[in-house]
N, C-alpha and C positions, 0 to 999 in steps of 0.2 A: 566606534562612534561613526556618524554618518560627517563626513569632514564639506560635500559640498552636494549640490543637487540641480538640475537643468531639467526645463520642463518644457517642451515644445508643444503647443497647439492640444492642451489639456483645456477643456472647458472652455472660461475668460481670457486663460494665460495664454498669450500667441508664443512668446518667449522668456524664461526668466532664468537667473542665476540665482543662488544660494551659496556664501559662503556660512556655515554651521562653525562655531565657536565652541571649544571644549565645557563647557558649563552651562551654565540656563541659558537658554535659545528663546524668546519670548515673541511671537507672533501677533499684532494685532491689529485693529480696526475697525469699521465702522464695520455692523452688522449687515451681511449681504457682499462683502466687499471682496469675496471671495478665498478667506482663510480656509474653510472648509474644501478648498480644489487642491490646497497643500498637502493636506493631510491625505484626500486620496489618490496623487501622485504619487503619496510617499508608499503609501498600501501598495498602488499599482506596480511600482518599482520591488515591492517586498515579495509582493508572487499574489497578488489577490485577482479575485476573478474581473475579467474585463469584459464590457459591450462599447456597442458603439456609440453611446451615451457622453462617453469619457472624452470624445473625440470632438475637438473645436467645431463651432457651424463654418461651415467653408472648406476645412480642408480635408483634406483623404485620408491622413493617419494622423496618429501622436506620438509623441514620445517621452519619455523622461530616463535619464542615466545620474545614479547615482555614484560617489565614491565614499569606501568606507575605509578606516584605519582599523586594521584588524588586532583584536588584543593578543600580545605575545602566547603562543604555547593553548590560545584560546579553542572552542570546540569548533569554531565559525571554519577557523585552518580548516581542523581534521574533518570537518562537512565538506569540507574542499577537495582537500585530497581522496577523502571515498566515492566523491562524484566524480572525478580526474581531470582536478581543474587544479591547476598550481596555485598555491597559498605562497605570498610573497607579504608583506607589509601592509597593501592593499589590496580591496575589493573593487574590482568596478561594473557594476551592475547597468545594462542595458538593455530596456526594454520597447519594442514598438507595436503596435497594434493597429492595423488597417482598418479602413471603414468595408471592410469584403471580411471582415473576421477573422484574417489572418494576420499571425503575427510572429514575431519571434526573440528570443532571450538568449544574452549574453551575461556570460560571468570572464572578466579577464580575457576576452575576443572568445571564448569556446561555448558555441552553443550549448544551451541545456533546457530541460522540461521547466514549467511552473513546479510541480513538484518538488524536482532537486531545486531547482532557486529559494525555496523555503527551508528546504533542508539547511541551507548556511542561513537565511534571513532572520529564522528563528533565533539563534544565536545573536543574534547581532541588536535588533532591537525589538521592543516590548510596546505595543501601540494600544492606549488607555483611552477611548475616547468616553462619548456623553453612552455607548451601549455597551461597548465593548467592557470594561470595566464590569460588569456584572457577570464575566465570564468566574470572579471568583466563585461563586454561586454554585459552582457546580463542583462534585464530592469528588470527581475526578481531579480535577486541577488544584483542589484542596488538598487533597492526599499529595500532589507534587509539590506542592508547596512546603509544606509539612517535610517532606523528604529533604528539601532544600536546606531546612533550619535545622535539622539533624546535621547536616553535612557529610565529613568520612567518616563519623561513626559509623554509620551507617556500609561502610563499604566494608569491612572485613565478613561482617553475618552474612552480607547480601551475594560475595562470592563464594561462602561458603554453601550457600542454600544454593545457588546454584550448580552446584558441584552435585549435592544430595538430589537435587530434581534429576540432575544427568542418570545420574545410579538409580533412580526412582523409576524412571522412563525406559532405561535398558533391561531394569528387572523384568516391568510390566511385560515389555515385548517380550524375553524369555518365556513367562507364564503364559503369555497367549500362544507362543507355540507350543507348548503343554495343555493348551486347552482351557485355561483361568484355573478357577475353582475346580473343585471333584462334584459339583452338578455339571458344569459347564463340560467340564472334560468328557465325561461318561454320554453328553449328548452330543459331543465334537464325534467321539468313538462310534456313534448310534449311526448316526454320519457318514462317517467315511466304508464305514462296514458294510453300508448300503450302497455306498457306490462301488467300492470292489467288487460284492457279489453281483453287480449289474455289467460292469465291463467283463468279468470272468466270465457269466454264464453266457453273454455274447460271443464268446470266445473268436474276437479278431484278428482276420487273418493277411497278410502283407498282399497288396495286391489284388484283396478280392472286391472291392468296394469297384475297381475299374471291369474286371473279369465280370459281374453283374449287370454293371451299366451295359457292357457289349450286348450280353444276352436280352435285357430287355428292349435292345434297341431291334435285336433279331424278331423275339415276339412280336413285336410292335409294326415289322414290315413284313411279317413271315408270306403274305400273299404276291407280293413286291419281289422276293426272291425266289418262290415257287413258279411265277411266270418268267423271270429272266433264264433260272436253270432250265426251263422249258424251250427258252428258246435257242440258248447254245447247244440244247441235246439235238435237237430238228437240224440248226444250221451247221451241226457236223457229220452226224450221224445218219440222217435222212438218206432214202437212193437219189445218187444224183449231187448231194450235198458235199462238204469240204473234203470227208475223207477219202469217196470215190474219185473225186477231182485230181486228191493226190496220189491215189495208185494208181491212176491213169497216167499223171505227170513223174510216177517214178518207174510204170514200163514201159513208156515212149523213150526214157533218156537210157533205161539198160540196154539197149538194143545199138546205142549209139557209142560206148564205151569200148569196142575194139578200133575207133576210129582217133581215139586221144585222152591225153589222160585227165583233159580237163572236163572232159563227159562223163568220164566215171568217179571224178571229183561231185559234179555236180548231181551223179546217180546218187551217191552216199550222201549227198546232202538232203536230198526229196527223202531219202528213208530216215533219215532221222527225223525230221520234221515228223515222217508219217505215225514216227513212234512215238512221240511227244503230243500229236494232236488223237492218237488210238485214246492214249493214258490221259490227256485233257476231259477228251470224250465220254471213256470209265468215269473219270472223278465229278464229271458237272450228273452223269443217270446217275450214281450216288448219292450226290447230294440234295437230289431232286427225291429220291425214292423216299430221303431220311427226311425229308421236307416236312414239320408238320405243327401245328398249335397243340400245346401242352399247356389247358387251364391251370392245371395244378402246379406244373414248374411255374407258369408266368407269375402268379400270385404269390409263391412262394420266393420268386425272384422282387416283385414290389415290396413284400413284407420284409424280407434281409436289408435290400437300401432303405425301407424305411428306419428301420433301428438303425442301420450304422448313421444315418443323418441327424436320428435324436442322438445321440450317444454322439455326436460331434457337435451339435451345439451344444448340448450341456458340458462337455469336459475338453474342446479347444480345436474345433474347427476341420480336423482331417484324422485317417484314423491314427496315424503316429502320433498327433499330438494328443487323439484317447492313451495311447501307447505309455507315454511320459507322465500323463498324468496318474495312471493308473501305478507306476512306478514312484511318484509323490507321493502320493496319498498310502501307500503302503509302505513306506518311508516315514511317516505320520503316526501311521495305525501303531508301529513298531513302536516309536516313539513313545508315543502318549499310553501302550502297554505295559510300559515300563519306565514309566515317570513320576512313581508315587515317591520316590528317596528324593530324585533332583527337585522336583515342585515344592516337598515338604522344607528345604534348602533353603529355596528362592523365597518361599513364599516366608519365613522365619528371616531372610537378609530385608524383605520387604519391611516388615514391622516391622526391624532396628531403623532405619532407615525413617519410616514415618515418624517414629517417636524422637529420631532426630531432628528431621523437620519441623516436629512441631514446636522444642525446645528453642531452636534458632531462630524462628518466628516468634515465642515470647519473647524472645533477647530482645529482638529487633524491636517488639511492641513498647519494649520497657525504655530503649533508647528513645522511640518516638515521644512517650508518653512526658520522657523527662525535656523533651525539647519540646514539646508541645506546653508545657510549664512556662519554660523562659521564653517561648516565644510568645504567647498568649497576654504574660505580664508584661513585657516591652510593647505589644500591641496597646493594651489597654493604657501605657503611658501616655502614648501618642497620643492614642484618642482622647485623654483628658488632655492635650496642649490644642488640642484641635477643636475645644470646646463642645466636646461631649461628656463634661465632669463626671457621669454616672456611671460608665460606660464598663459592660463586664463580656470578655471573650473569651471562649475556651474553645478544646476538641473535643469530642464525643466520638470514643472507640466503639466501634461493634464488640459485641462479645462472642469469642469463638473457643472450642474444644479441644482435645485432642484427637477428636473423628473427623475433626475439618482438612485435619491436615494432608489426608487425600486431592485436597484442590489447592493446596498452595502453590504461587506462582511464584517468579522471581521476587517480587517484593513483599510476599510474606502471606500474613492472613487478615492485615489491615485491614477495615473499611474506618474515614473517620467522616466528620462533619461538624465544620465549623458553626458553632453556637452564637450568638450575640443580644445582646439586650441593653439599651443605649439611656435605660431608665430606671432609676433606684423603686426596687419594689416590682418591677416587671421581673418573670421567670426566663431565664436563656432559653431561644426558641432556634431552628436554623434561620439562614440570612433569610433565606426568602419568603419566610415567613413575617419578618418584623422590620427588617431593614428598608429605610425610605431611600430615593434617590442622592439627595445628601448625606445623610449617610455615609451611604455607600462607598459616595465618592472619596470622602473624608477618612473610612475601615482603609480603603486600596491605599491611599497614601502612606496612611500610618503603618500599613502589611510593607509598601515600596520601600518606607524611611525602614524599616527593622532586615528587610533583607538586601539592599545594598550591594553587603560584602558577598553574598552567597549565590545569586543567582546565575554568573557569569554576563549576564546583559553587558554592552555596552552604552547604550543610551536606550534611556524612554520617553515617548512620544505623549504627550495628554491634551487631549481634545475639553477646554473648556470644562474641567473636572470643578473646578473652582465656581461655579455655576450654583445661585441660591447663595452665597456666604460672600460676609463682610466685615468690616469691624475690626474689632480684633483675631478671628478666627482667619480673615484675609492674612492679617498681617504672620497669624504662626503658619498658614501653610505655604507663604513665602519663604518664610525660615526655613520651613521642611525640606522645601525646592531647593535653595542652597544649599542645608545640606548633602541631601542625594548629590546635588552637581559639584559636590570636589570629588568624589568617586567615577559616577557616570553622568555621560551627557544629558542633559533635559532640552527638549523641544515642546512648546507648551504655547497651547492658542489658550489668552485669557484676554480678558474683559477689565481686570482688577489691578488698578496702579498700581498696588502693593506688591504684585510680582512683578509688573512691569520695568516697577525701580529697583528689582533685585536682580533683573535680569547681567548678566554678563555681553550679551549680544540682542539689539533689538531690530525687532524688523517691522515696517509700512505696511499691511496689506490694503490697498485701494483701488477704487474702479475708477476707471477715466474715458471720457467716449471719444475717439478718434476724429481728425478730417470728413473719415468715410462715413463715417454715421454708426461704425460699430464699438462696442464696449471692450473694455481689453482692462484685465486685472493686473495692475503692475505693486513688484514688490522691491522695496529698497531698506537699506540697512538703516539703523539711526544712530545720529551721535551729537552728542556736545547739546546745542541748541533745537533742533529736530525732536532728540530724545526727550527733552524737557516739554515742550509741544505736546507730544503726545501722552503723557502723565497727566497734563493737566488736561487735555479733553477727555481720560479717562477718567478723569476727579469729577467730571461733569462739569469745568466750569467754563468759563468764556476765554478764550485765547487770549484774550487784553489785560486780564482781571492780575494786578499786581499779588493780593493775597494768594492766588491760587499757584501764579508763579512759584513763591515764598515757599507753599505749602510742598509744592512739588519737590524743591532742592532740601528741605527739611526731610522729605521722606527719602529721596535718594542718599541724603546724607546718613539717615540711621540706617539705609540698608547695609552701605559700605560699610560702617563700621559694625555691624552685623559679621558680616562675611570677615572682617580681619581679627575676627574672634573663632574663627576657622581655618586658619590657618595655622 
């Protein structure tokens, strides 16, 4: 339950407090007076989307912090603890949003996303307004609901089916590395046969892919290396050039060598030199003679890197990883040659498996179908206390096979959809076909009074659902409100005394214009005499009017003893 709530510079409200009372929470006032900034404070603080709309005129940000009492052993906790926020007794939710569009959220001081703050909000409360409430409407939220009124029946089939999808999915992926089917396979084989005999007839070699690039790079300069080798042959070999230089310089220094030993040190050093620049000499006229363009090698050298660069983007970028790959895929080919025993196996575990599946999913349909029964009649009582006397609800299963059972999910093979027909002699159609906005409001109720016990909610919030009815149909969905509110909390903007005086907690919303010239939405608790005040201006009458007084403590007095018949 939501136990208090603070709203800082939200819309009208510069500041306000909220103490919330475990039972009907009853919101009202004059229309425009700003009940409706409650309600998307409360959103706001639940994780709904924000602009700078929300944000008071004047000032730079907003804020609103809720606190919540968490139900023991509830999911709200365990939303907690999977986001890694500690679950204690309370929730305290804080949220601010700047006029720069920045903003930030707290759970229990630890920041977190809007996302995760929904992940626990969800749990916690159920927010019913004049639109939102039409969310039954949809087949999706139908079917959860439906689950809901099942309850743990529902949980034995549902782990069991999960268990069989597990085994379903590890099959599948077995057979796909067998290739699926014996079509499938025989073109998996078609396949890989083809890319084997493409990296074999390549036949790749460690190293050659670099030993090629060298060579084209030689093709590509060969005129570039024919005049350098040209000109080391000149600047050594020429008369006059480096070599004559140095047997000049090595029988100047022989002649000097009976004079010390470091002249004929220095003798054997010129002849070495001279022999090492002889053999330099040799190997550059060498390489100059072998100097030459070979069309047919260069092409034949473009053509080899061109293949080994296809052959590496198609099977992994270098030629080891052709290398690997071609060692998978014949790891494959092996496989799937000799896979007709293990496939015929798998694929015989497959169909046990589905026809179990499928059987688990009627189970599950027959559970539904019997709680869809007694939920549908507990509906339909409602709605006649709610003054729809005609009123006929059902579900509507899809019908499905035993071939379906290929796509079953964890929850089965359900699809359903809620029917309704609010007129003796009208055919059940779905809601959104036939269902008016009264209605509507009055099915939710009657859906909220039946599940209660089951949905885990701790409070629900209703935005003027009450809207269009009066009469006696006011006074049973006051009834209704009380009863929901000894289970879960109720917060409810109405317009309608009748709940007003059933309320457990009421509260003032009214606008007041300041000193300064500006509007400011203030909101206060009521009691005693206050309370009775505003009954009677919801009765429509005059604040003086002694009957209306009268009528007010009359109607307050049958609500109480309403409610001590609930107890």
């Amino acid at each position: 339950m939501i136990q208090s709530l603070t709203i800082e510079n939200v819309a009208l409200i510069e500041r306000a407090e909220i103490e919330f009372g475990e039972g009907l929470n009853v919101l009202s006032g004059e229309t425009g007076a700003g009940k409706s900034v409650i309600l998307d404070s409360i959103n706001f603080v639940l994780g709904a989307k924000a602009d700078k709309s929300i944000i008071r005129h004047g000032a730079d940000g907003c804020s609103v912090r809720a606190v919540f009492r968490l139900p023991e052993g509830g999911a709200a906790a365990a939303a907690m603890e999977e986001i890694g926020v500690g679950a204690d007794e309370l929730a305290v939710v804080a949220r601010r949003y700047r006029s720069d569009g920045r903003g930030d959220i707290k759970i229990n001081g630890v920041t977190v996303s809007a996302s995760m703050l929904r992940k626990v909000t969800s749990h916690l409360v159920d927010v019913h307004g004049q639109s939102e409430h039409f969310s039954l409407m949809s087949e999706a939220n139908q079917f959860r609901l439906l689950d809901k009124a099942a309850g743990p029946a529902l949980d034995a089939p549902k782990a069991k089916l999960s268990a069989l999808l597990g085994d379903v999915r590890r099959i599948r992926g077995e057979l796909r590395t067998l290739g699926g089917d014996e079509g499938e396979r025989g073109r998996r084989l078609d396949i890989l046969r083809y890319q084997i005999d493409e990296i074999d007839r390549a036949a790749l070699q460690e190293g050659e892919k670099e030993r090629l690039t060298e060579r084209r790079r030689y093709f590509s300069n060969v005129e570039k290396i024919a005049e350098g080798l040209g000109e080391a042959v000149q600047a050594l070999s020429a008369e006059g050039a480096a070599l004559d230089a140095l047997r000049t310089a090595r029988h100047a220094v022989a002649a000097l060598s009976p004079f010390g030993a470091e002249f004929a040190e220095l003798g054997e050093r010129l002849e070495s030199t001279l022999i090492d620049a002889e053999d330099a000499a040799e190997t550059a006229s060498q390489l100059l003679d072998g100097t030459a363009y070979d069309e047919r090698e260069a092409q034949e050298t473009e053509d080899r890197l061109d293949l080994i660069r296809a052959l590496e983007k198609k099977y992994g970028g270098s030629v080891e990883a052709v290398a690997a790959y071609r060692r998978s895929v014949g790891e494959e080919f092996d496989l799937l040659t000799h896979s007709d025993e293990k496939f015929a196996e798998l694929s015989a575990a497959l169909e046990r498996d589905l026809k179990e599946v499928y059987a688990v999913c009627c189970g599950m349909t027959d559970i539904r179908r019997a709680a869809a029964v007694r939920f549908c009649a507990r509906v339909e009582e409602q709605l006649r206390t709610l003054n729809i006397k005609n009123a006929r609800f059902c579900v509507e299963f899809a019908p499905y096979g035993e071939d379906d059972a290929a796509r079953a999910t964890a929850d089965g093979l359900d699809a359903v959809s809620f029917l309704f027909s609010a007129n003796a002699g009208e055919p059940l159609k779905p809601l959104n076909k036939v269902i008016s906005g009264g209605e509507m409001s009055r099915l939710m109720l009657a859906v909220k009074t039946c599940m209660t016990d089951s949905d885990g909610i701790s409070c629900y919030i209703f935005d003027e659902i009450d809207a269009g009815i009066g009469g006696e149909t006011a006074k049973t969905v006051a009834e209704k409100f009380a009863v929901i509110a000894q289970k879960t909390q109720i917060v409810a903007v109405s317009h309608l005394a009748q709940i007003a005086a059933m309320a457990d907690e009421n509260f003032l919303i009214s606008k007041e214009e300041g000193e300064d010239g500006k509007t400011r939405t203030k909101i206060r608790a009521l009691e005693g005499e206050e309370r009775r005040e505003e009954i009677v201006r919801l009765l429509g009458a005059a604040a003086d009017s002694a009957a209306a007084r009268t009528l007010a403590d009359e109607l307050c007095g049958r609500c109480a003893a309403f409610k001590t018949t609930l107890q």
